[in-house]
N, C-alpha and C positions, 0 to 999 in steps of 0.2 A: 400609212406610215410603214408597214411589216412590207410592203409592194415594194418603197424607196429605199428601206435595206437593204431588199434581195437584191435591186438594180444597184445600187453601191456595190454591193461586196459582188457582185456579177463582175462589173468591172474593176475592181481590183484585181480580182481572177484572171482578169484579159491581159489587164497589165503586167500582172506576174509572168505570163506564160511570152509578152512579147515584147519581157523587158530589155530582150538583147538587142534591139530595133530602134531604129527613129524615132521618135514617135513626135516631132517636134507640130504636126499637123492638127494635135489632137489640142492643144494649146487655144490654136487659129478655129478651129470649131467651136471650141465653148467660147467663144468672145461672141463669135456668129448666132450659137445658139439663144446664150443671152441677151443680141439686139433683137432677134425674133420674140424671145417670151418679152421683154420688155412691150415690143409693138403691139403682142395680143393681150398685155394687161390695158396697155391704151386703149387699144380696141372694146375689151369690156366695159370698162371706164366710161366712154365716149355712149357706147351703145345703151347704156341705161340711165334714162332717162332723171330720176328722180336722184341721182350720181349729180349730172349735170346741172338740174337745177338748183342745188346745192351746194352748188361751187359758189357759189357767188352770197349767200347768207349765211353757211357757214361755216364756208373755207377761214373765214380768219381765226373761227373760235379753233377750230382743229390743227391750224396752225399753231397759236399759243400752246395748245396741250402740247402736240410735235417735238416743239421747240425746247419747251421747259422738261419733257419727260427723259429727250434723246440726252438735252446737259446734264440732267441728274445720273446716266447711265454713263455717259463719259467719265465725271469726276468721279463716281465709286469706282470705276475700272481701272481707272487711272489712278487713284490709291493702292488698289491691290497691286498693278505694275509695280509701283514704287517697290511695297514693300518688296515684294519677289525679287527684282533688280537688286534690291538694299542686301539683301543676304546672297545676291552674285555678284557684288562687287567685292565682296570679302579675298582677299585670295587662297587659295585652295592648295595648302604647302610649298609646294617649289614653284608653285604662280600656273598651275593644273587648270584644264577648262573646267567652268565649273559645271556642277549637272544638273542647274535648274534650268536651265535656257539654252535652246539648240544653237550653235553656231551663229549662224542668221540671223536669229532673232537676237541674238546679245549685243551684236552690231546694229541692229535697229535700229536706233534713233539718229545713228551720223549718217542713215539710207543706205546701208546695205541688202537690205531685204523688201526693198520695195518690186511690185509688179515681175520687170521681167525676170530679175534675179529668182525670186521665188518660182517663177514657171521652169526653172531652169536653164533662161535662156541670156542674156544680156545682163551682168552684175551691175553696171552702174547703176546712180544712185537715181530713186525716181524724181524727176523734175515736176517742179508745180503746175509747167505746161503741159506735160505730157499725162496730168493726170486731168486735168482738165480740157485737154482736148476728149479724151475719152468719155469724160462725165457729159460735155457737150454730144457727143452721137449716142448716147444714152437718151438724154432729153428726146435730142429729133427722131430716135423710132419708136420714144413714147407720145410724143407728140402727134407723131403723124398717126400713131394708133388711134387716137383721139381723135382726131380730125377724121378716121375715116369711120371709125363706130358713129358720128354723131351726124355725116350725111350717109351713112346706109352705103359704103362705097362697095364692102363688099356683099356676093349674093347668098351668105351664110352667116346663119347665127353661131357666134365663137363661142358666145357663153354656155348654149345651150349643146354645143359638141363637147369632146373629151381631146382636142385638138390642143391644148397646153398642155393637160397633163401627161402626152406622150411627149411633147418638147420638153416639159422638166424630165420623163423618166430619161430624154437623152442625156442632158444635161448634167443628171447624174450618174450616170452611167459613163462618160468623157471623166467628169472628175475622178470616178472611179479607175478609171485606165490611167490617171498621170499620178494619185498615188501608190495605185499597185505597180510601176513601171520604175518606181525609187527605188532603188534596191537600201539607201540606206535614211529610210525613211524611220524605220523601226528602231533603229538604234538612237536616233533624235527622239522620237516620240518620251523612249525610257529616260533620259532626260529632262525633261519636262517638271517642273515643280509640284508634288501632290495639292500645291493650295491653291492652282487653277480650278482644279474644280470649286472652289467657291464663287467662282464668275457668274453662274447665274445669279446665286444670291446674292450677289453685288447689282449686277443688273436688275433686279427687280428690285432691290430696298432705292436704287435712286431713279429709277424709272417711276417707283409710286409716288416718292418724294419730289419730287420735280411734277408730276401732277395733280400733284395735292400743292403744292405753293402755287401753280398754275389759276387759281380760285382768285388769287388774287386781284387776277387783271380778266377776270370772267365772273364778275357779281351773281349774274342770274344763277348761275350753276355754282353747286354746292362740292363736297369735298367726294365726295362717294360721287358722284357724278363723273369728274375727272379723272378720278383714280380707275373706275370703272374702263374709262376709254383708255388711260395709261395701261393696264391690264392685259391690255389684248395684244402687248407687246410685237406690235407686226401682223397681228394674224388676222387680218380684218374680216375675214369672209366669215368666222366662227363667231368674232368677239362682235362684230357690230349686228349678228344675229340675235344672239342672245341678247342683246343690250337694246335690240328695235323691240323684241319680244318683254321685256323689264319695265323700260322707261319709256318706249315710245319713238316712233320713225325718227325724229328730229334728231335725238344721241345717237342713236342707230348709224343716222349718215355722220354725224360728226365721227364718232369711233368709225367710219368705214373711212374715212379721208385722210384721218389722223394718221390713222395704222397703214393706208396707202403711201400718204408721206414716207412716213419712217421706209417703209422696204424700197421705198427711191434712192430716199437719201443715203442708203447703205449703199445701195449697187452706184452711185456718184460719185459718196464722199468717203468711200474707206479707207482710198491708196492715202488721202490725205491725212485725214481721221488716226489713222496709224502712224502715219509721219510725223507725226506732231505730238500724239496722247500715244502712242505705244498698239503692241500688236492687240493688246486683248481687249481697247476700246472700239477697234475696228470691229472685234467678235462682236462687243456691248450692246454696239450702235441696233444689232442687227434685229437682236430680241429672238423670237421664236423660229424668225424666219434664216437663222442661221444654216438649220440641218436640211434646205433643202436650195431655194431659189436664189441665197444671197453666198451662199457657201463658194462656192467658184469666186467671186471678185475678192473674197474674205482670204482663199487662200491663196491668191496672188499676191493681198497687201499683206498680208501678215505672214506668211512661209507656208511651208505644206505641213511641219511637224504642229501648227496651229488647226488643221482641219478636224483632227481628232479633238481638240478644244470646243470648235466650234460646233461640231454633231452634237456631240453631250449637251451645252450650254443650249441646242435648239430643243432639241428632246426634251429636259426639263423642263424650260419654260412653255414648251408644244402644250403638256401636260398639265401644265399651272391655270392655263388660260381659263378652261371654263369652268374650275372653282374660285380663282380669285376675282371672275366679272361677274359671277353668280353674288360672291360675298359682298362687293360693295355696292351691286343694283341692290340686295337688299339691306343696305344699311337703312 
């Protein structure tokens, strides 16, 4: 985590120093760098085995957690929106912007701030095609990662290299460059509502909530079970360790599927996500995995003055993860 600061703030650094410049290229690289880690999450995916055989007996159970844990993180998120919005539609003496919500994002929901607006580049509004074309080539170079982890296409093992985690420190290092290259990035940010930072708390009281009704439509499995895999908000390599070591390989893969879901469905469904629930369900959606691999899409849909949201909200929940999967394996 202290490696993906220094790479952050490295790049902010870069951008500070070459924000007299173009920099519109650096935009078109992280879309790029993200279809590549997408492929080589596939690629991992694809290449282990007991992943794969898994798909198929307990892909649906993981799906139901997915599904009920990501809604419960919506509606919290999307409450706290409300209220926040509620005290910025107030007006502000002579009808003054007000200073919870950056520009951008106060326009929000008529799609001011969708994608390219937020990269700085094209303000119209984001269209449902154009965010779905994108989530579709998302799919195919996860896809094809998949397909080629599971015939052995390529002649090295991905998992066992450190070959992603130098394409996330790109990754973060490009994000780094487009918000140090804002010059008036910081003046937005001091705007920003103090009662954002409640977001993760938001995010985890309905992310557990949601898998804990999730029991419902999953008899065998208990409430400390599901919640245990809700828990691991995104972070699956940590949470479904701890949870194979708890309970046993079977939750183990479900919590690896689960939590694989959710950091798809983020890097897919946020331009939407946002569109529709507001900038801070797009953070919601993302869980843990905000402050590093889902952050770039997060701050295309949501604005740039939202990535500082979004860092914090991963960090705390980064943190949460292996005391709140530890508490409810052992309930």
């Amino acid at each position: 985590m202290l490696v993906i600061f220094a790479v952050i703030i490295g790049g902010i650094i870069t951008g500070r120093l070459l924000s007299s410049w173009r920099l519109v290229f650096v935009s078109r690289m992280i879309t790029v760098i993200i279809w590549l880690l997408l492929f080589l999450l596939g690629l991992e995916v694809g290449s282990d085995p007991a992943v794969v055989g898994g798909m198929a007996t307990l892909g649906r159970t993981a799906f139901v957690i997915f599904a009920c844990s990501v809604a419960g993180s919506i509606c919290m998120s999307w409450l706290l929106w409300r209220c926040v919005r509620r005290r910025d539609a107030v007006p502000d003496g002579g009808g003054a912007e007000s200073p919870g919500l950056p520009a951008a994002a106060a326009d929000f929901p008529r799609g001011a701030a969708g994608g390219q607006a937020a990269a700085g580049g094209d303000t119209r509004p984001l269209s449902v095609w154009g965010a779905l074309r994108g989530s579709l080539v998302i799919v195919a170079f996860f896809v094809a990662g998949c397909l080629a982890g599971v015939f052995s296409a390529l002649p090295f093992d991905v998992a066992g290299s450190r070959l992603s985690t130098y394409v996330l420190y790109a990754l973060m290092f490009c994000v780094g460059i487009t918000l140090g290259s804002d010059t008036a990035l910081a003046g937005r940010v001091r705007r920003l509502d103090p009662r954002l930072a409640l977001l993760p708390v938001m995010t985890a009281v309905g992310t557990l909530a949601g898998a804990a009704l999730s029991t419902l439509l999953l008899p065998p499995l208990t409430a400390g079970d599901t919640m245990a895999v809700g828990a691991g908000f995104g972070y699956y390599s940590l949470s479904s360790i701890f949870i194979a070591d708890f309970r046993g390989a079977e939750l183990g893969t479900v919590a690896l599927l689960c939590n694989v879901m959710r950091e798809l469905f983020t890097l897919l469904a946020a331009p939407l996500v946002a569109r529709w629930f507001g900038p801070l369900a797009a953070v919601s959606i993302g869980g843990a995995t905000t402050f590093d691999t889902t952050l770039p899409i997060i701050t295309q849909s949501a604005g740039k003055p939202y990535a500082v949201v979004s860092i914090f909200h991963g960090c705390v929940l980064d943190f949460s993860v292996p005391f709140l999967v530890t508490f409810f394996c052992t309930m």
